[in-house]
C-alpha positions in Angstrom: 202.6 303.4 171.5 206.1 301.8 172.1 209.1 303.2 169.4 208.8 299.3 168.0 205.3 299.6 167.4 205.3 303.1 165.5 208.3 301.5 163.0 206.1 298.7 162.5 203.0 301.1 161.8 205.3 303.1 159.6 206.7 300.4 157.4 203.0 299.2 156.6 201.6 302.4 155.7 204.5 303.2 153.3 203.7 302.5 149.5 205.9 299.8 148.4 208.7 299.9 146.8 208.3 298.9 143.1 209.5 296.0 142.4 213.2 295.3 139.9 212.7 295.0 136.3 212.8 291.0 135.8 216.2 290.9 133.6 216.2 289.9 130.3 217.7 287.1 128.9 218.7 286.7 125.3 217.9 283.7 124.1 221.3 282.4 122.2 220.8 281.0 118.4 221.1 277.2 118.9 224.4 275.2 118.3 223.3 273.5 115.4 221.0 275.9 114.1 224.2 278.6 114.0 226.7 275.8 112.6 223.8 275.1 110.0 223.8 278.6 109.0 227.6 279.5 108.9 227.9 276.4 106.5 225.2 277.8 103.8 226.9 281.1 104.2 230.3 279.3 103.1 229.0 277.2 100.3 227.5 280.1 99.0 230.6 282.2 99.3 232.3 279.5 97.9 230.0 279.3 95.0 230.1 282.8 94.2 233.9 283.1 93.9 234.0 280.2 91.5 231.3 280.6 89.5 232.4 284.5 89.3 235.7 283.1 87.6 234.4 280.2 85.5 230.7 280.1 85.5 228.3 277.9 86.3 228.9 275.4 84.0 232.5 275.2 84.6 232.1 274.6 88.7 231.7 271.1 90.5 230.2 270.4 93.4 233.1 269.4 94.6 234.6 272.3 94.4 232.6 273.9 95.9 232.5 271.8 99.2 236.2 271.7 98.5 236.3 275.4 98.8 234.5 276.1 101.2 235.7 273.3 103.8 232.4 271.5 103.8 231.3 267.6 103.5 230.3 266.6 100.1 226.9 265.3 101.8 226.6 268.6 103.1 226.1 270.1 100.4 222.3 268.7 99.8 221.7 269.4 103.3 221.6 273.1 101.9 220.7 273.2 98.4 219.0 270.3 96.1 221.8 270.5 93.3 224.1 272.8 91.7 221.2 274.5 89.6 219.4 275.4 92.8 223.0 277.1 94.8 223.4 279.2 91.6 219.5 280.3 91.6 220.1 281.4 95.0 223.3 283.4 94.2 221.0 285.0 91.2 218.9 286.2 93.9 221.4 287.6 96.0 223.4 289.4 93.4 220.4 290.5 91.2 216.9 290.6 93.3 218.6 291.9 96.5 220.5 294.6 95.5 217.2 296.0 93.3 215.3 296.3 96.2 218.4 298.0 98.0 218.5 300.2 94.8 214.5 300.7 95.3 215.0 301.6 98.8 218.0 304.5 97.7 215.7 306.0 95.0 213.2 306.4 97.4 211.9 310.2 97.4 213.4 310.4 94.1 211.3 311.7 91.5 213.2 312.8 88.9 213.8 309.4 86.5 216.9 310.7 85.4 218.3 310.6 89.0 216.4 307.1 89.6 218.8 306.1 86.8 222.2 307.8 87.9 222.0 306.7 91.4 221.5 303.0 90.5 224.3 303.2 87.9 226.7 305.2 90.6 226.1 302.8 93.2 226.0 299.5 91.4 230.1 300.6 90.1 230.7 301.6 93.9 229.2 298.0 94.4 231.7 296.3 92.4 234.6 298.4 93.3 234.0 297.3 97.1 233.2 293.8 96.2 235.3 292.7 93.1 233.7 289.0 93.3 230.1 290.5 92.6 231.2 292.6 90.3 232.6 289.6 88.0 229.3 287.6 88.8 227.6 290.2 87.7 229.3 291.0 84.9 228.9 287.0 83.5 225.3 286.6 84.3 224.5 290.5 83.5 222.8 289.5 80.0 221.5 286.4 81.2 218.1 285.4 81.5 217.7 285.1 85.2 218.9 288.6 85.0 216.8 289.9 82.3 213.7 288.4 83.7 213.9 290.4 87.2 216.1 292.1 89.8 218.3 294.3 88.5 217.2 293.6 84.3 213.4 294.3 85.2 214.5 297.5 87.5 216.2 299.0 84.9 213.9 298.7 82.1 211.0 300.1 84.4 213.1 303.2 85.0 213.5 303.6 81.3 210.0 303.2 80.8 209.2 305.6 83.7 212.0 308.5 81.8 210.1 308.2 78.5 206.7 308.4 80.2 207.7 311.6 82.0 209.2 312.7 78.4 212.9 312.8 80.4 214.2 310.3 77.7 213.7 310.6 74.6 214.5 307.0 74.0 212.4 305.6 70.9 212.6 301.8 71.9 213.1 301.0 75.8 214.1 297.9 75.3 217.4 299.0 73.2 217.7 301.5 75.8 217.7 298.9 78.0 220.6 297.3 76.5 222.7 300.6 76.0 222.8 301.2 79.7 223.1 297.8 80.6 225.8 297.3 78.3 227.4 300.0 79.3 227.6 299.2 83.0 228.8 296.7 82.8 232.0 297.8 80.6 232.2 300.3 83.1 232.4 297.7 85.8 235.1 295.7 83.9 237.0 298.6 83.3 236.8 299.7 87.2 238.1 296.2 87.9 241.2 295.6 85.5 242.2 299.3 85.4 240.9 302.1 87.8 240.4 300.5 91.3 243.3 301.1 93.2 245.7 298.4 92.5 244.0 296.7 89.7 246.3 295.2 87.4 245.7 297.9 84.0 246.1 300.6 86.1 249.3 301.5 84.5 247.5 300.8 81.4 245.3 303.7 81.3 247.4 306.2 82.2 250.1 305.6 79.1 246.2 305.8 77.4 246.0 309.2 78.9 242.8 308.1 80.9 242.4 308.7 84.7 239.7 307.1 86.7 238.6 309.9 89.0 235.1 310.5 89.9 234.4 307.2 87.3 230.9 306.0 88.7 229.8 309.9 88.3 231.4 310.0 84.5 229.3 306.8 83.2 226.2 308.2 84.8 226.3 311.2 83.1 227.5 309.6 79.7 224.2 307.2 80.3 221.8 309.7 80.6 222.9 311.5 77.5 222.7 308.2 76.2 219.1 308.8 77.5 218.6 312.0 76.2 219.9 314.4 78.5 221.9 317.5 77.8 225.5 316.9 79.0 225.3 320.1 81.2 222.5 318.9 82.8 223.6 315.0 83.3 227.3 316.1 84.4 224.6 317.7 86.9 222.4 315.2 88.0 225.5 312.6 88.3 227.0 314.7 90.5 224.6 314.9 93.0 225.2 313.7 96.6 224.6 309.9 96.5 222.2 308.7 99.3 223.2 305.9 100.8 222.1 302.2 102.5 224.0 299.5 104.4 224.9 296.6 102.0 225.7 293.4 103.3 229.1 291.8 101.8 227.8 288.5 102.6 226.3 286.0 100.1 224.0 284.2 102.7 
């Protein structure tokens, strides 16, 4: 057998070699699709920031558009009215962060934690994003907001502290609005005078007041509020806070 021949021989009774990984290709997000979705996410921004300040009464459509650098005739390619762009913001502020609060007390049995984590991180909410803390703050008590998200949330975890004989609460609904209330004072106050550069900062130091460790304070006022000892809820609201990714965005 010829030296060509035995090559040839070798080559066919090697194993193959395996074959490349086809690559893969990402598909890209349609042009129109993406430009569809960028211009809900302004109106909505847009939306949010006014109707933050003024309400949603006090906003136009125009505006809107206005503000966020969008067509008039846009707008209904988005949303069916005015009505239906504030339901939506509802949603965002109120039903999305629950379920992010849901997803932080996860593993948490203790009720009265439940409640100081979800009072702790709605302030820290606010503080990082003033916008949805005013939104909040005018539709807090409304009945959106009693009705689910953040309302129904609370007074569940009321309910489940008096069950479990943590919270000696007569009436959860009054509980309800203590702690509500409360929050969102606390989130007004973290707004106008203890986040850093807020405008009553000065304020509340000629008051002798300091803001340190503030989200942690109201917990622990709360859940005497609730019940607790003040020993033990200084406790609680100082454990370490878990934590989840929040999106910023109003889309």
């Amino acid at each position: 057998m010829t030296t060509t021949t035995k090559r040839a021989a070798a080559r066919r009774s090697a194993p193959a070699a395996p074959a490349s990984p086809a690559p893969v290709i990402e598909e890209k997000e349609p042009r129109g699709a993406r430009r569809k979705r960028e211009t809900r996410a302004r109106l909505l921004d847009a939306a949010l920031r006014l109707m933050a300040e003024k309400g949603m009464e006090g906003v136009a459509i125009n505006e809107i558009t206005e503000a966020a650098d969008v067509g008039f005739g846009s707008f209904y390619n988005h949303f069916e009215s005015k009505e239906a762009i504030y339901a939506t913001l509802v949603d965002n502020v109120f039903e999305e962060f629950a379920n992010v609060l849901d997803r932080l007390a996860e593993g948490i049995s203790d009720p009265a934690e439940v409640v100081a984590v979800s009072v702790r991180h709605t302030v820290l909410r606010a503080r990082h994003n003033p916008v949805w803390g005013r939104f909040l703050i005018r539709e807090g008590f409304s009945e959106r907001a009693l009705s689910r998200g953040l309302g129904q949330r609370l007074l569940r975890d009321i309910r489940n502290g008096i069950a479990a004989k943590r919270f000696v609460v007569a009436d959860p609904f009054i509980g309800y609005l203590a702690v509500g209330g409360t929050v969102l004072s606390a989130i007004a106050a973290e707004l106008n005078y203890v986040a850093p550069g807020a405008s009553g900062a000065g304020m509340l130091k000629e008051l002798g007041f300091n803001g340190e460790h503030f989200p942690e304070r109201t917990a622990a006022m709360l859940l005497q509020i609730l019940g607790l000892k003040r020993a033990e809820a200084e406790k609680i609201a100082a454990r370490r806070l878990p934590v989840v990714e929040v999106a910023d965005e109003a889309a």
